[in-house]
C-alpha positions in Angstrom: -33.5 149.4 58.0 -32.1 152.7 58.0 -29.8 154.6 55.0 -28.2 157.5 54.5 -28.1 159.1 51.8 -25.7 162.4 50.4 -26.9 165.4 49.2 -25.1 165.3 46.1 -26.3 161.6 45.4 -29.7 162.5 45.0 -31.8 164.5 42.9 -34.3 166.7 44.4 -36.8 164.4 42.9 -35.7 161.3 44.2 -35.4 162.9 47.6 -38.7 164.2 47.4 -40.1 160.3 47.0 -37.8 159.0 49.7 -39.3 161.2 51.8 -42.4 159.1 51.6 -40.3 156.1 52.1 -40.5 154.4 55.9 -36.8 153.0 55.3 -35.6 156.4 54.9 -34.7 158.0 58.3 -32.1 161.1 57.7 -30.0 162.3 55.1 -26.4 163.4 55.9 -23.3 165.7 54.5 -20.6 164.1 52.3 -17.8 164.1 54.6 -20.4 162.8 57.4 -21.6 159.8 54.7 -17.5 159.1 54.4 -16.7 159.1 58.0 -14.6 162.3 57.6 -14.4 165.4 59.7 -15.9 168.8 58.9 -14.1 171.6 57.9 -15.1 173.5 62.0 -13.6 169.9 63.3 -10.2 171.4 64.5 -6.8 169.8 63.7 -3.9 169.1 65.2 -0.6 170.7 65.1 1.0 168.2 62.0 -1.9 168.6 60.1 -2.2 172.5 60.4 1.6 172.5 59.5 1.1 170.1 56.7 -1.9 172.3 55.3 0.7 175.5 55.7 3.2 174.2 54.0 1.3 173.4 51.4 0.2 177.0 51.2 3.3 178.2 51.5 4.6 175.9 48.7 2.0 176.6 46.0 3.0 180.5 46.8 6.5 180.3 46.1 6.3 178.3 43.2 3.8 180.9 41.4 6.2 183.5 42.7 9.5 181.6 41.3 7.7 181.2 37.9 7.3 184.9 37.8 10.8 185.7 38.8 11.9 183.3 36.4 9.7 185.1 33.3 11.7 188.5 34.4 15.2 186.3 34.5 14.7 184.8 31.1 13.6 187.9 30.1 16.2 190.3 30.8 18.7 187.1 29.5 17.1 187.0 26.4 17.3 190.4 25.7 21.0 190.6 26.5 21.2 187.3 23.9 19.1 189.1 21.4 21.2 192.9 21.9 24.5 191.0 21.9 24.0 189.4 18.9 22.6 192.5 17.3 25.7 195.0 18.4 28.0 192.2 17.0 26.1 192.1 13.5 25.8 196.3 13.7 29.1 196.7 14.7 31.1 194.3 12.3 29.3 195.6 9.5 30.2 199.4 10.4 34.1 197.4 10.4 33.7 196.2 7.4 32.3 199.6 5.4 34.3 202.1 7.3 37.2 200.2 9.0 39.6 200.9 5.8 39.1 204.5 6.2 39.0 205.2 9.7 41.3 202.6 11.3 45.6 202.8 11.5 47.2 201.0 9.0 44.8 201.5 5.9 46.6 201.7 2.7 46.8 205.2 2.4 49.7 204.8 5.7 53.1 203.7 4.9 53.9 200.5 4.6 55.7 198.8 7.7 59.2 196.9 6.7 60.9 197.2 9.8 62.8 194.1 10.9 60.2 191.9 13.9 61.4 190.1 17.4 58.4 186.8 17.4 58.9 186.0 21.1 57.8 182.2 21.4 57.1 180.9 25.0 57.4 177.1 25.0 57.1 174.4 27.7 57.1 171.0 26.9 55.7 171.7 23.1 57.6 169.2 21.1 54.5 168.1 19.3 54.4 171.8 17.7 56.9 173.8 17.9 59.1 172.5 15.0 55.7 173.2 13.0 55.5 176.6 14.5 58.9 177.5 14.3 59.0 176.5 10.5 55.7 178.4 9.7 57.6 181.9 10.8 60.3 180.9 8.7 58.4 180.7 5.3 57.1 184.2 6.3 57.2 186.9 3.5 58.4 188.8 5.9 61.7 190.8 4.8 64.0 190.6 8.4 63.0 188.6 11.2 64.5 187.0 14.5 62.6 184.5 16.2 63.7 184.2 19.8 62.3 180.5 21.9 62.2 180.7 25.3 62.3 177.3 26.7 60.8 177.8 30.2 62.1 174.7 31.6 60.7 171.8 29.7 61.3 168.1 30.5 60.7 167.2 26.7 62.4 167.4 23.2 61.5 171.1 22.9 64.4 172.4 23.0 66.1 169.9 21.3 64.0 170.2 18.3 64.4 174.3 18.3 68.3 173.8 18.6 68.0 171.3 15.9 66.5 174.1 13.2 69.6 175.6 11.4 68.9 179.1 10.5 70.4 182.4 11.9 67.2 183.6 12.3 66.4 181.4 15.3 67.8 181.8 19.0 66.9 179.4 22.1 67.2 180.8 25.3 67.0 178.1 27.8 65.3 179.5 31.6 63.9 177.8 34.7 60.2 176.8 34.5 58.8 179.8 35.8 55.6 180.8 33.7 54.7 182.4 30.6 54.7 185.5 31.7 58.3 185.3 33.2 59.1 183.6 29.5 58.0 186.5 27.4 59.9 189.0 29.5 62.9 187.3 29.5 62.5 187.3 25.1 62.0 191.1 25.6 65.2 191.4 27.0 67.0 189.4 23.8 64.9 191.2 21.5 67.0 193.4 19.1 64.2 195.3 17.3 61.4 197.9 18.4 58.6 195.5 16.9 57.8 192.1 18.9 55.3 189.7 17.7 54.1 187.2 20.4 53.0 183.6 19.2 52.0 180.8 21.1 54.6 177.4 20.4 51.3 175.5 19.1 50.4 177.8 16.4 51.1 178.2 12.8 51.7 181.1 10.8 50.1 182.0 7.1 52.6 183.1 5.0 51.7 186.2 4.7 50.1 186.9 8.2 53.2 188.6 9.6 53.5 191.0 7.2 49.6 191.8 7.2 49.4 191.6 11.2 52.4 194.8 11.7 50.8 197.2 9.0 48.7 199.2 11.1 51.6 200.0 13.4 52.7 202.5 11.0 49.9 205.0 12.9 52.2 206.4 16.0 49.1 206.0 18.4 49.1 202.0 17.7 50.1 200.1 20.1 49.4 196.3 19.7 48.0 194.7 16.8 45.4 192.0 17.2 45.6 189.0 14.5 43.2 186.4 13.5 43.2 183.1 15.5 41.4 180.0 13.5 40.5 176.6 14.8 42.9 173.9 13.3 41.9 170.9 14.9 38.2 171.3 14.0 37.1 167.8 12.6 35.6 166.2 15.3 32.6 168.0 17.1 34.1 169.7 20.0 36.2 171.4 17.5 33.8 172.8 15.4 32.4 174.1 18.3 35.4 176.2 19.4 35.2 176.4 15.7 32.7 178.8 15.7 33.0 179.6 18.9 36.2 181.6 17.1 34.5 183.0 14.3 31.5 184.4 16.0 32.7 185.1 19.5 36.0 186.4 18.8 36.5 187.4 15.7 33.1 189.5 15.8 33.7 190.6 18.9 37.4 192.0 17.9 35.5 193.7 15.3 33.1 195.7 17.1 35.6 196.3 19.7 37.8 198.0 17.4 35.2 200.5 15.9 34.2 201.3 19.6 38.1 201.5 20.5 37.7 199.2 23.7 39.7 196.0 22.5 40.2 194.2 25.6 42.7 191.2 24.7 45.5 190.7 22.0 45.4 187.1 22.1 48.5 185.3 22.9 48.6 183.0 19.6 48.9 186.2 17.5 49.9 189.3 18.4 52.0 192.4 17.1 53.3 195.3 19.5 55.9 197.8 19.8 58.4 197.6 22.5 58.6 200.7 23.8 54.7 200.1 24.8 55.4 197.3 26.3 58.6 197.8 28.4 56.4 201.4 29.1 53.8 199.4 31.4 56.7 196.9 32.8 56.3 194.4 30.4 54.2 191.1 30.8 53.0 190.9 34.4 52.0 187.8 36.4 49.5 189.5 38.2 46.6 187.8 36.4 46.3 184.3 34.2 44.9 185.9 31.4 48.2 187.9 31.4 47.5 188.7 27.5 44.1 190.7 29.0 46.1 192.1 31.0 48.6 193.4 28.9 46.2 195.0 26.8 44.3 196.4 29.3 47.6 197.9 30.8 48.1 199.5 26.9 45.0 201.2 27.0 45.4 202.5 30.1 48.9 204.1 29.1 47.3 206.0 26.2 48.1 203.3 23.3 45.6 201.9 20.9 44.8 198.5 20.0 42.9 197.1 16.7 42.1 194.0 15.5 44.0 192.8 11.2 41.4 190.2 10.1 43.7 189.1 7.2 46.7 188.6 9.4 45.7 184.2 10.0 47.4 181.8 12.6 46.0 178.4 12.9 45.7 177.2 16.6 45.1 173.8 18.6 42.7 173.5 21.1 41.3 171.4 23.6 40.2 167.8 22.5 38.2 167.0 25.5 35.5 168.3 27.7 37.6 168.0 30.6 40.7 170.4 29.0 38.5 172.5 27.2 36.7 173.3 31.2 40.2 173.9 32.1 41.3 176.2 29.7 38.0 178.2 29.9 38.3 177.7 33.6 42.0 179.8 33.6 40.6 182.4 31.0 37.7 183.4 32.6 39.1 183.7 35.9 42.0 185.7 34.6 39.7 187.9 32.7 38.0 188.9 35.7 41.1 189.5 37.7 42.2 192.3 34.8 38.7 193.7 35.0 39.4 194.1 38.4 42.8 195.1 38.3 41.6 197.7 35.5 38.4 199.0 37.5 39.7 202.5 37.9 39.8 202.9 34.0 35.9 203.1 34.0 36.7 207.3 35.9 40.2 207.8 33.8 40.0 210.2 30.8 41.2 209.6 27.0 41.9 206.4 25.5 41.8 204.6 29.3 38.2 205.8 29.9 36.7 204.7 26.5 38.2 201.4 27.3 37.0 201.7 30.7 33.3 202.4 30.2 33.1 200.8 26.9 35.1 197.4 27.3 34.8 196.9 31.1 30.9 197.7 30.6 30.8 195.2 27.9 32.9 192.1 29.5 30.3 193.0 32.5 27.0 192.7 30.8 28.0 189.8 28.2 30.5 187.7 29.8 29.6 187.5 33.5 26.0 188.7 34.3 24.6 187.2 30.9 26.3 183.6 31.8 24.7 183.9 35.0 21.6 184.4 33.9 21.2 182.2 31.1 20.8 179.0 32.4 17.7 179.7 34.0 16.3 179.8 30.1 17.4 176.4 29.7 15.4 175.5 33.2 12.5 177.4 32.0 12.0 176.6 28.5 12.2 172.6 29.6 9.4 173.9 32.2 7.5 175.5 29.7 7.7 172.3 27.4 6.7 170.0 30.0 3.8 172.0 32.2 2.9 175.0 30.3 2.2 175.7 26.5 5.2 173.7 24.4 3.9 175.3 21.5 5.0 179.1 22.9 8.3 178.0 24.4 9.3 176.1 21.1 8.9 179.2 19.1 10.6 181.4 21.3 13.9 178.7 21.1 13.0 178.3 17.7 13.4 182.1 17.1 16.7 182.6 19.2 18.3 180.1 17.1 17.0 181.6 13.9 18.9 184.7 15.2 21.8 183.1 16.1 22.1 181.3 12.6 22.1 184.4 10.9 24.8 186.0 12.7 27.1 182.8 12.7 26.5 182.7 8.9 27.3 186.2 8.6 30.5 185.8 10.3 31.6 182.6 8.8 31.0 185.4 5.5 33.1 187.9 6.6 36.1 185.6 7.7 35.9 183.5 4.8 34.8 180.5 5.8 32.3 177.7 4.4 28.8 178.0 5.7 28.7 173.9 5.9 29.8 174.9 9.4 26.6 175.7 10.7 25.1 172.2 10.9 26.9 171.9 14.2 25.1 175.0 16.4 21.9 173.8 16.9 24.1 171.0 18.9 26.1 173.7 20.2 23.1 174.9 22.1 22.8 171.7 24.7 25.8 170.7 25.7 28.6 173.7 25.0 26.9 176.5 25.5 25.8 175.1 28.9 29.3 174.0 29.9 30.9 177.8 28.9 28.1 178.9 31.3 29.1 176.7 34.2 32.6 177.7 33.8 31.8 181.4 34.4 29.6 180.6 37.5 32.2 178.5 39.0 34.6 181.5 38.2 32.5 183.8 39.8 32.1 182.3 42.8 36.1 181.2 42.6 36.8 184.8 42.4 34.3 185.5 45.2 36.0 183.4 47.6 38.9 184.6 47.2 40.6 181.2 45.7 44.3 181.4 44.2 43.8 179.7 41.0 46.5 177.8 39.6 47.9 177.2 35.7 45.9 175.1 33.8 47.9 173.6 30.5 46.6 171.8 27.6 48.2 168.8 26.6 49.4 169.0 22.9 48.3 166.4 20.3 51.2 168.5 17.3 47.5 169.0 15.2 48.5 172.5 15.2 50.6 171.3 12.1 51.3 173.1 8.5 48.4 170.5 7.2 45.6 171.9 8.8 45.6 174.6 6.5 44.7 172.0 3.8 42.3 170.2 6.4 40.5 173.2 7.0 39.4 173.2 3.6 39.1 177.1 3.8 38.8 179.1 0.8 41.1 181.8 0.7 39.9 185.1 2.7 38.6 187.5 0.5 37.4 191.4 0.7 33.8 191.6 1.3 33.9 195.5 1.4 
């Protein structure tokens, strides 16, 4: 009877007594005990491409884990610097701004009668509330002009309905906001115009806080604070502090580094010669507020941000309108960088924004989006094939960051810290939907793709209640 027998099944021992065994009559190699070929037996062609694909494979995927250590590392540290030049820079604001900026105290006050220019189409769930907020205004002389731009609702019905001499309607043709606010310019009879959006609503005192620092000649627009009204369900504490962090900290440091890139359209103050000087409101872009303030700083005007000057806002309800909205801005927004470009080799006022602003938008609002969703990818591949332990820390530690910075801001605008509860959600679901928004921008923009108006559908929560839902204390001086 013969049996074979493996190298590696024996010990040198027990081949050394089977030696001496007659049964015994060769030993053999693994693969030759298992039927298999040996590693000289050659292959075919599938098998030889199998094998180098498999080669092939393994080296790309060590090769994409290093390129994505050097992507989440040059996102993180454009996370980590953002958030530190926002804390840096709003703090600098808050110590120096009532020295340095236009319109501290030590300036004139500004009494001058106001145009508010409000655009409205089909906004007959707010614009009554709107309309009524600007009329308990402490402001001294006002007119307040509505340009109904062709709605197919009450909206102008419930404007003509509001008897005061204050208010005018002038009825157009639905032809864009853009078209609507220069058509207000041309009934507006003083050389201050306030532009507010028909679904928000005015503090009492936020027109007369939002002109003061016009009463420095190089001022050109005025900047107010927008707050989240509609902020009791989840989404809207989101945009909630999505506001307070993102914009309002932004609008801080952008006004210490003179490089304000948008006066919002909810709230915002300028003087009329400025305006008609660049042509007015042009429909170049969809984020014709950008660029309108782009076009200011490029005509030697200044911008700054008034923190104290408040207007409660609506905004999006759902995923679908919030994409939307985001959709419009940030495809507008990088029309008016490109529009501006040639600000970045201008002199002055124009080439501060230029290399400051455009620089900034650049780094944090296009190339960091891009980036950052490959830390998402990698930190779930850390958790589920590498150490869980490191890439939990390092999440663990952004977050920690990004806590202290949203509380600092919810400080500084006055707000109740209670808010925070929500960010840690923020990070899976809204974060990652702002972040697709700006890719499918980019690649919109890319393509060369006319994008079209995208309008929010009103729910009237952008009422003169919400400043009792907020539950806000009042905003206070933390200087």
């Amino acid at each position: 009877m013969i049996r074979q027998y493996s190298h590696t099944e024996l010990g040198y021992r027990e081949a050394r007594a089977l030696l001496g065994n007659p049964r015994v009559d060769k030993f053999s190699t693994v693969t030759a005990g298992l039927g298999r070929p040996t590693l000289t037996t050659p292959v075919g062609v599938t098998e030889r491409l199998k094998g180098e694909g498999l080669l092939w494979a393994q080296t790309l995927g060590h090769a994409l884990t290093r390129a994505m250590a050097w992507v989440l590392g040059v996102a993180g540290a454009l996370g980590v610097l953002r958030l530190l030049l926002l804390a840096v820079f709003a703090r600098a604001h808050v110590r120096r701004v009532d020295r340095l900026r236009p319109g501290a105290p030590r300036l004139r006050e500004v009494l001058e009668p106001v145009t508010v220019l409000v655009p409205a189409h089909n906004e007959e769930a707010g614009i009554g509330a709107t309309v009524h907020s600007l009329l308990a205004s402490r402001y001294p002389r006002l007119q307040i002009v509505v340009i109904d731009d062709g709605s197919t609702d009450r909206t102008a019905e419930i404007v003509d309905a509001i008897d005061d001499p204050c208010v005018t309607l002038v009825r157009r043709p639905n032809g864009g906001k853009p078209g609507a606010l220069n058509t207000g310019l041309g009934h507006a009879r003083h050389d201050i115009v306030v532009m507010v959006d028909a679904d928000t609503v005015f503090e009492p005192d936020a027109l007369h806080r939002l002109v003061q620092p016009l009463a420095h000649p190089a001022v050109g627009a005025v900047s107010g604070n927008t707050k989240v009204g509609n902020r009791r369900s989840l989404l809207g504490r989101w945009q909630h502090l999505e506001y307070v962090i993102g914009f309002n900290l932004d609008r801080r440091m952008f006004e210490v580094l003179e490089c304000m890139p948008t006066v919002p359209g909810a709230i915002g103050a300028f003087r009329r010669d400025a305006l008609m000087g660049v042509g007015g409101v042009s429909e170049d872009t969809l984020a014709e507020d950008t660029d309108l303030t782009m076009s200011l700083w490029r005509a030697g005007w200044r911008v700054v941000y008034e923190e104290c000057a408040i207007a409660w806002t609506e905004v999006p309800s759902t995923l679908g309108q919030l994409w939307r909205q985001r959709y419009r801005w940030c495809y507008g927004t990088l029309q008016s960088m490109w529009k501006h470009r040639r600000s970045l080799a201008e002199v002055g006022p124009a080439g501060r924004f230029g290399r400051r602003g455009l620089t900034y938008l650049t780094l944090f609002q296009v190339v960091l989006p891009l980036f950052a969703p490959v830390v998402d990818v990698f930190a779930l591949y850390g958790l589920c094939f590498r150490d869980p332990t490191e890439a939990l820390v390092v999440w663990l530690g952004f977050l920690v960051v990004q806590l202290i910075t949203a509380g600092y801001a919810l400080r500084l605008d006055g707000e109740r810290l209670r808010a925070l509860w929500s960010l840690p959600l923020q990070l899976f679901v809204y974060r990652q939907l702002l972040y697709l928004v700006v890719i499918q921008s980019v690649i919109t923009a890319l393509l060369g793709t006319r994008l079209k108006w995208q309008r929010m559908l009103r729910s009237g929560t952008g009422d003169q209640h919400l400043l009792e839902e907020s539950g806000r204390r009042p905003l206070t001086s933390v200087r």
